[in-house]
C-alpha positions in Angstrom: 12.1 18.5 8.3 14.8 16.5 6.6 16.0 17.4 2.8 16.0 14.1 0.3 17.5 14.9 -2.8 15.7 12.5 -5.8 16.1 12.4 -9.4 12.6 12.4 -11.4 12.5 11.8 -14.7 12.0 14.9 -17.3 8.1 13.6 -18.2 7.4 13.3 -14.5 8.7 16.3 -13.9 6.8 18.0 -16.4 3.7 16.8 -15.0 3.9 17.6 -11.5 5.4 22.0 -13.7 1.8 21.5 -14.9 0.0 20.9 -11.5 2.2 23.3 -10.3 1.0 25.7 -12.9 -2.6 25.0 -12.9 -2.5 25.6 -9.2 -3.0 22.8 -7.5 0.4 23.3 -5.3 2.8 26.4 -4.6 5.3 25.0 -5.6 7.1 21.5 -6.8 8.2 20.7 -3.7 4.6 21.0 -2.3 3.1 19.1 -4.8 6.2 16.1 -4.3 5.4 16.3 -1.0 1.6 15.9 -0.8 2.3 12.7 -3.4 5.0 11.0 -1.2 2.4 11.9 2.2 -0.7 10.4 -0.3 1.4 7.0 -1.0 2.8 6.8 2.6 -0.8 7.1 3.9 -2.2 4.5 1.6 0.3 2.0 2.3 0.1 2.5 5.8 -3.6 2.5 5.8 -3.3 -1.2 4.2 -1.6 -3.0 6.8 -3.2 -1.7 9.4 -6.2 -3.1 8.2 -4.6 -6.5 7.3 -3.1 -5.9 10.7 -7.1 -5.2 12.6 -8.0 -8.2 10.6 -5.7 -10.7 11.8 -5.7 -9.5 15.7 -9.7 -9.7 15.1 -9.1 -13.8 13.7 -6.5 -14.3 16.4 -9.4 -12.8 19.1 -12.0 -15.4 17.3 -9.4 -18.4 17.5 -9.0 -17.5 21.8 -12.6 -18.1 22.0 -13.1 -20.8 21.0 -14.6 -20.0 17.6 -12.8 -21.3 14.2 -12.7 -17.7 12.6 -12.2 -19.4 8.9 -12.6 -22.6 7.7 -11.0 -23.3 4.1 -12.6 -26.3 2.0 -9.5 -26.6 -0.6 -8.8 -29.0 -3.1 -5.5 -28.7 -2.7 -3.4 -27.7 0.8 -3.1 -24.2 2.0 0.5 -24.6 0.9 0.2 -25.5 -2.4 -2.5 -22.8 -2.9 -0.5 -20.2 -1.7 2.4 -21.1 -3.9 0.0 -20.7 -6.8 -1.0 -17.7 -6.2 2.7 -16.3 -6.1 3.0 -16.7 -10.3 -0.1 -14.3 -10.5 2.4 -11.2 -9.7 5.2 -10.0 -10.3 7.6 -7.8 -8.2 
């Protein structure tokens, strides 16, 4: 197992003392640990399905089939780049 030193800020830190205190994990390092695992798996989780989804489309498109048709005002492009003001990163 590797050793990551991070810096967590003092309210943070307080929160996951509490957990800690109330039981919920042994120790902080347990309960930082089962958060970072809980995040990893949940991100992961996501693109694999986005990933299932578009092998299952790509399958579709092989056979023939149109696996999506979009009726758009506007083109894909330009509904795409819309969509890109709606959040922030």
């Amino acid at each position: 197992m590797g050793v990551v030193p991070v810096r967590i800020d003092d309210e943070d830190l307080k929160r996951i003392d509490l957990l800690v205190k109330r039981q919920a994990f042994r120790s902080r390092n347990e309960a930082i640990r089962k958060m970072i695992k809980t995040v990893i798996s949940e991100s992961m989780s996501d693109d694999q399905n986005v990933d299932e989804l578009v092998k299952f489309l790509l399958k579709l498109k092989k056979t023939g089939k149109e696996p999506l048709v979009l009726r758009l005002s506007k083109t894909a492009t330009a509904t795409v780049a819309s969509g890109r003001d709606r959040w922030h990163t």
